[in-house]
Backbone as JSON Lines, residues from 0, in Angstrom:
{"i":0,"aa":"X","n":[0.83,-1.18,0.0],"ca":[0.0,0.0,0.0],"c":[0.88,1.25,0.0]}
{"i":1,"aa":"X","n":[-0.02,1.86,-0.61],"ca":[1.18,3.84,-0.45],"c":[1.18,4.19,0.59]}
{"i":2,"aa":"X","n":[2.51,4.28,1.47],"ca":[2.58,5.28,2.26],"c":[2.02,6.93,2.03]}
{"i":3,"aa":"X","n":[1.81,7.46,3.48],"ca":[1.88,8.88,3.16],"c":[2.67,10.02,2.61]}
{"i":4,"aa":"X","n":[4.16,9.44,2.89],"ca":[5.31,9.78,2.66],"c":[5.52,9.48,0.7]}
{"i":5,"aa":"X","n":[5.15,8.18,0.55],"ca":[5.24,8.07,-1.28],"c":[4.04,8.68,-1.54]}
{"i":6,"aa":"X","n":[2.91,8.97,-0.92],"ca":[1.58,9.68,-1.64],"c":[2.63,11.29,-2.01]}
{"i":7,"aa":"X","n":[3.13,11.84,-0.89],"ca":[3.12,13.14,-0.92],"c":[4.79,13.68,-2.15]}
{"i":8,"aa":"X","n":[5.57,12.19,-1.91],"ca":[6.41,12.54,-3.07],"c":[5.67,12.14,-4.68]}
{"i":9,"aa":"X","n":[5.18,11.76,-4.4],"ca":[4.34,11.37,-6.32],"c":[3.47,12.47,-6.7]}
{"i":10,"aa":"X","n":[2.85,13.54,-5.47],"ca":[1.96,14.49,-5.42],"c":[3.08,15.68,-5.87]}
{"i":11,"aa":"X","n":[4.35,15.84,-5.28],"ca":[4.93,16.44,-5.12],"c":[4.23,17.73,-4.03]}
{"i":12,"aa":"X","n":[4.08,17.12,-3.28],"ca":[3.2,17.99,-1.73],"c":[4.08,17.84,-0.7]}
{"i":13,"aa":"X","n":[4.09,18.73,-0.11],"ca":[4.56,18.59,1.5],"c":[3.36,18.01,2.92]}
{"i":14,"aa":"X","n":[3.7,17.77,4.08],"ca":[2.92,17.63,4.83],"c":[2.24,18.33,4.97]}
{"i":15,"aa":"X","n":[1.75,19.97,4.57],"ca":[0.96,20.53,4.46],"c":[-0.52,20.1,4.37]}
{"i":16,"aa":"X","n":[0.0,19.2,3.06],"ca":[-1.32,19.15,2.6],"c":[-1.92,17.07,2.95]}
{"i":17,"aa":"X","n":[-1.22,17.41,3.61],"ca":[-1.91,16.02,4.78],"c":[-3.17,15.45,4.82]}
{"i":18,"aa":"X","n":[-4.07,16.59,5.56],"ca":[-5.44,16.52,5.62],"c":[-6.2,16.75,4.72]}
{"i":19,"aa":"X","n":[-5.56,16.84,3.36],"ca":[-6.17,16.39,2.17],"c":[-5.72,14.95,1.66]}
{"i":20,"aa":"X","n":[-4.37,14.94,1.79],"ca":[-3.99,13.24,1.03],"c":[-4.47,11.87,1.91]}
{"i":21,"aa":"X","n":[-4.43,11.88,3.32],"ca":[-4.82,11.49,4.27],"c":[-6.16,10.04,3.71]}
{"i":22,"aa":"X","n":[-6.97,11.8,3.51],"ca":[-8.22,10.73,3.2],"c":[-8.57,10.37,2.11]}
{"i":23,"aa":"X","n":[-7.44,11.12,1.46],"ca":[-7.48,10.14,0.1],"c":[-6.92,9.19,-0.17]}
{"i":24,"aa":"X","n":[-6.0,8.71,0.64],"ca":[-5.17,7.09,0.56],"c":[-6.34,6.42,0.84]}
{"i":25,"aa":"X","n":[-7.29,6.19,1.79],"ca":[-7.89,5.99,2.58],"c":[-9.32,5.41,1.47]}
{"i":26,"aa":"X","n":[-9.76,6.3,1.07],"ca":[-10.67,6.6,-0.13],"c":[-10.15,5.25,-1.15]}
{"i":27,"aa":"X","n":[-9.32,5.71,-1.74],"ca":[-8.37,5.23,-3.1],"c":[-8.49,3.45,-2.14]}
{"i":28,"aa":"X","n":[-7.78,3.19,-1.34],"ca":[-8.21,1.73,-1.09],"c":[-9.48,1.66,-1.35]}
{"i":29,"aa":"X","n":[-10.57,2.1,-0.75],"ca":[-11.9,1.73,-0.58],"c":[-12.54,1.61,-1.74]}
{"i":30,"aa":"X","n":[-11.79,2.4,-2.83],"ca":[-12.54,2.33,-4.41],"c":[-11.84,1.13,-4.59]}
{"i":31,"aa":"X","n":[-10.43,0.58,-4.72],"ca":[-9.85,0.06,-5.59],"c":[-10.54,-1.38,-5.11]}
{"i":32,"aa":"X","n":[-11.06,-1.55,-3.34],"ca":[-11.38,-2.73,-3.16],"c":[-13.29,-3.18,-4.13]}
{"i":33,"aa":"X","n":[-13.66,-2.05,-3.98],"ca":[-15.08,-1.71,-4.53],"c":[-15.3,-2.5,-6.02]}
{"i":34,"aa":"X","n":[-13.81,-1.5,-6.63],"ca":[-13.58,-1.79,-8.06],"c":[-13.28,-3.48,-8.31]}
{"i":35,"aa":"X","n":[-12.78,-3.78,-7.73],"ca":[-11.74,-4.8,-7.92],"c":[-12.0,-6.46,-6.86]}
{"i":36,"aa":"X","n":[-12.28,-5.86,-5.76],"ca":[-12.79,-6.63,-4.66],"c":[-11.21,-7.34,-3.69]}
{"i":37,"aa":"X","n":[-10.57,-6.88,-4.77],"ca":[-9.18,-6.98,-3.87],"c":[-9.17,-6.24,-2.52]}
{"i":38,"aa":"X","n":[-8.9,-7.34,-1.21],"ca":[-8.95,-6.57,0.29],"c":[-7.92,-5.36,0.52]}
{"i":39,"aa":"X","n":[-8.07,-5.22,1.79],"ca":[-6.8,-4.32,1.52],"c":[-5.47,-5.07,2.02]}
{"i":40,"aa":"X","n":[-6.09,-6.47,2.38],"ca":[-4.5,-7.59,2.84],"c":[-4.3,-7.53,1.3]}
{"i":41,"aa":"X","n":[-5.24,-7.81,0.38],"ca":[-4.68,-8.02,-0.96],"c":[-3.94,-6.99,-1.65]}
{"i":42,"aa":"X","n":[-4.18,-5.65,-1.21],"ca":[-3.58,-4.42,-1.93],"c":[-2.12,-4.46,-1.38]}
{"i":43,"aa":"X","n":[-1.75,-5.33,-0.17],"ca":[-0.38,-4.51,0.29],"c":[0.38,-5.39,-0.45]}
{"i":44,"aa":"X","n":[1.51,-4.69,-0.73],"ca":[2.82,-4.95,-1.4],"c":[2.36,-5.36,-2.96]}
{"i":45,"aa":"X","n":[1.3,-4.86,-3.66],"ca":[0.95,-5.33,-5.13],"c":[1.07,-4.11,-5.97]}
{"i":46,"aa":"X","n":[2.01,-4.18,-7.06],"ca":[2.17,-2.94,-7.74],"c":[1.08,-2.5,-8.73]}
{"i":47,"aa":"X","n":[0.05,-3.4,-8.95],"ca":[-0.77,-2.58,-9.41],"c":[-2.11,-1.73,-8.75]}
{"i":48,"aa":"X","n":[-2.01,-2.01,-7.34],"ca":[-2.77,-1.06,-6.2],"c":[-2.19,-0.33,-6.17]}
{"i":49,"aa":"X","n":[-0.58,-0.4,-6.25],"ca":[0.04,0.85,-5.45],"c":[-0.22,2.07,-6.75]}
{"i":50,"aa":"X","n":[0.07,1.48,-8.18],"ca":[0.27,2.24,-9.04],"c":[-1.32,3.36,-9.4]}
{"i":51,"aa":"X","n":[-2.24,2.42,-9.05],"ca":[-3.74,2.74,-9.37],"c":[-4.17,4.35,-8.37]}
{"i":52,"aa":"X","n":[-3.17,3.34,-7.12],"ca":[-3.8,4.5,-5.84],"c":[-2.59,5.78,-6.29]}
{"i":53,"aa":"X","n":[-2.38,5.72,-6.77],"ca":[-1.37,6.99,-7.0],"c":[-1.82,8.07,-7.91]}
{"i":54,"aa":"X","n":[-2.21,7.31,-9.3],"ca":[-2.89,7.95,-10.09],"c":[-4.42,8.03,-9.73]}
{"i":55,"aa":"X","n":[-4.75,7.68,-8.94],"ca":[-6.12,7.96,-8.56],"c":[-6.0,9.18,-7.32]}
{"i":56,"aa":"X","n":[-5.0,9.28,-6.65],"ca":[-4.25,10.42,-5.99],"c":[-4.09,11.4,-6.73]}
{"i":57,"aa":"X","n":[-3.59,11.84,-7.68],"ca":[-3.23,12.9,-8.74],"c":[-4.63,12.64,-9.74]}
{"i":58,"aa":"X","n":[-5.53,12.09,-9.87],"ca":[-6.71,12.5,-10.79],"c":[-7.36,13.1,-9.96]}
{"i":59,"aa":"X","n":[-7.62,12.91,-8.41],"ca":[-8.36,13.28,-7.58],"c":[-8.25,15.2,-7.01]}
{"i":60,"aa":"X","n":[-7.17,14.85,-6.97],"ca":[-6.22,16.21,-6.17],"c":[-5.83,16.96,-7.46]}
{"i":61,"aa":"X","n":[-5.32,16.93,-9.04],"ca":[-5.06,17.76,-9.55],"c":[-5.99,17.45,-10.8]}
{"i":62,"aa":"X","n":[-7.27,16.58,-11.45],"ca":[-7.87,16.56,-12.23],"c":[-8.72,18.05,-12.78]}
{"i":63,"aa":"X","n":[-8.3,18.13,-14.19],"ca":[-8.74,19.45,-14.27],"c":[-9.72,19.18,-15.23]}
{"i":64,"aa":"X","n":[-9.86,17.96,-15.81],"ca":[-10.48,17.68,-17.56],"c":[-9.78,17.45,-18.4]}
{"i":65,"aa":"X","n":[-10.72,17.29,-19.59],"ca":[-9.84,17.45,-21.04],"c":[-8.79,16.21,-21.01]}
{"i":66,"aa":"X","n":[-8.01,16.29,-22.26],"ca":[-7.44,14.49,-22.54],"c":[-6.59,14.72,-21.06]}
{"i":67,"aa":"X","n":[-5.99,15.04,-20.8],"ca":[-4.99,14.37,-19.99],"c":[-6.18,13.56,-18.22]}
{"i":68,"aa":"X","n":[-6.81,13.92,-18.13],"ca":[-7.59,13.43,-17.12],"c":[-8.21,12.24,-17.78]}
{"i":69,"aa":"X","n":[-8.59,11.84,-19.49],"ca":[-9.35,10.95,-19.71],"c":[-8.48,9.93,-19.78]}
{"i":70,"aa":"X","n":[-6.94,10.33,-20.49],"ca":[-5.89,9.61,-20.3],"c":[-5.44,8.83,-18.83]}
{"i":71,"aa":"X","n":[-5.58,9.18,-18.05],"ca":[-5.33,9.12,-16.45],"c":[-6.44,7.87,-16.03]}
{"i":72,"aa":"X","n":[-7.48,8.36,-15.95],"ca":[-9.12,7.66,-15.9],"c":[-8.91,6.35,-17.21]}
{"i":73,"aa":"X","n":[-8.1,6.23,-17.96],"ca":[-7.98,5.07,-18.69],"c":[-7.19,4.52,-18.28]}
{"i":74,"aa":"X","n":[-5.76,4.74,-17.58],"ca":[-4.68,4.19,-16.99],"c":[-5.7,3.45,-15.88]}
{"i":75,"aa":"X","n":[-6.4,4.39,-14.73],"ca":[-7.29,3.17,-13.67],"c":[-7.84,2.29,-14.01]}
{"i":76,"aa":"X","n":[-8.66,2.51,-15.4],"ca":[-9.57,1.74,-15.8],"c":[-8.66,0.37,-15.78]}
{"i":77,"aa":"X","n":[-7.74,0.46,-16.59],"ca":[-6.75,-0.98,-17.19],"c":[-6.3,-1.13,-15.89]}
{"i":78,"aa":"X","n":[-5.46,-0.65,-15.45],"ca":[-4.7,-1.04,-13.96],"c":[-6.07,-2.22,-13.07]}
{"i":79,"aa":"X","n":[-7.29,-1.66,-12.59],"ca":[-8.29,-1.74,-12.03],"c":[-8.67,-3.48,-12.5]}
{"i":80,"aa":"X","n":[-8.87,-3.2,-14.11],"ca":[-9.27,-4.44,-14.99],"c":[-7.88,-5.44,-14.27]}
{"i":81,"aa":"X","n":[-6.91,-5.23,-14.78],"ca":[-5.55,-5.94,-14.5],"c":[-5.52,-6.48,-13.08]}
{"i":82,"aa":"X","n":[-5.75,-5.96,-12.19],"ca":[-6.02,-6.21,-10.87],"c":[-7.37,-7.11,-10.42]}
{"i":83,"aa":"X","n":[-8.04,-6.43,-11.28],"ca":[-9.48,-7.45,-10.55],"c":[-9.13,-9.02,-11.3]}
{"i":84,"aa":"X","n":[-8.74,-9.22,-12.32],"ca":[-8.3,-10.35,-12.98],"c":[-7.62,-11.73,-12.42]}
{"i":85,"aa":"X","n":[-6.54,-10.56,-11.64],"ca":[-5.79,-11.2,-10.6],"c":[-6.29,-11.71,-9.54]}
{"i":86,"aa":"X","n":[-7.13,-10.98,-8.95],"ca":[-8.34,-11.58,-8.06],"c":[-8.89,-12.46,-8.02]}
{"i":87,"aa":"X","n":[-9.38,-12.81,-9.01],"ca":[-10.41,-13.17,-9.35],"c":[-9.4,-15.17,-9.26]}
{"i":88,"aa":"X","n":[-8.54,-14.74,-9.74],"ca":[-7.14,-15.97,-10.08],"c":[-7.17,-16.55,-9.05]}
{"i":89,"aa":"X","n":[-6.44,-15.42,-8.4],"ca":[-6.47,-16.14,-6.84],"c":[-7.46,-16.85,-6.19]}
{"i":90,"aa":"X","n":[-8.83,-15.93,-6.02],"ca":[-9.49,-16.44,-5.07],"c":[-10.27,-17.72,-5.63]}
{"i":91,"aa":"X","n":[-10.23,-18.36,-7.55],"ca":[-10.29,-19.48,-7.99],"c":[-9.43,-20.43,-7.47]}
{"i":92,"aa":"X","n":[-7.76,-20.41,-6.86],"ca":[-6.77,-21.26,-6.66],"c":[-7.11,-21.33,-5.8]}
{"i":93,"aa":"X","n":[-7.72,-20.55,-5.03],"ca":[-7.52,-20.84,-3.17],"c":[-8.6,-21.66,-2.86]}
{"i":94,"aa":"X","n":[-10.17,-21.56,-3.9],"ca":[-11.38,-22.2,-3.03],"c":[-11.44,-23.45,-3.86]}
């Protein structure tokens, strides 16, 4: 999972802005498990949570529109797809 510390260097933010990124790590799990159904035992140490919650960090906090946000919102989309896939793998091997 993203630390606060890698949220705020990928943001390029200082602790300032804390009580904004805060609840958006927070958030960003809760979608990605929503999206995906991956827990959040499943999100830790998986690079495509970490990568999703990042850019879902920077669509959230600096989304302005226009291509580069639809571009962004297509990166989750695939990441999201890519991840739930994986899921889905697993929790076939395990039951």
């Amino acid at each position: 999972m993203v630390t606060i510390e890698e949220a705020r260097d990928f943001l390029r933010v200082t602790d300032a802005f804390d009580n904004i990124v805060i609840p958006l790590l927070a958030a960003a799990s809760d979608y990605i498990y929503v999206a995906t159904g991956a827990t959040h035992e499943q999100q830790k140490d998986e690079p495509l949570a970490d990568t999703a919650t990042k850019f879902l960090l920077e669509l959230w906090t600096f989304g302005t529109g226009g291509d580069e946000t639809e571009h962004k919102q297509r990166a989750i989309d695939n990441l999201l797809k890519a991840l739930s896939a994986k899921v889905r793998g697993k929790n076939t091997t395990e039951g």
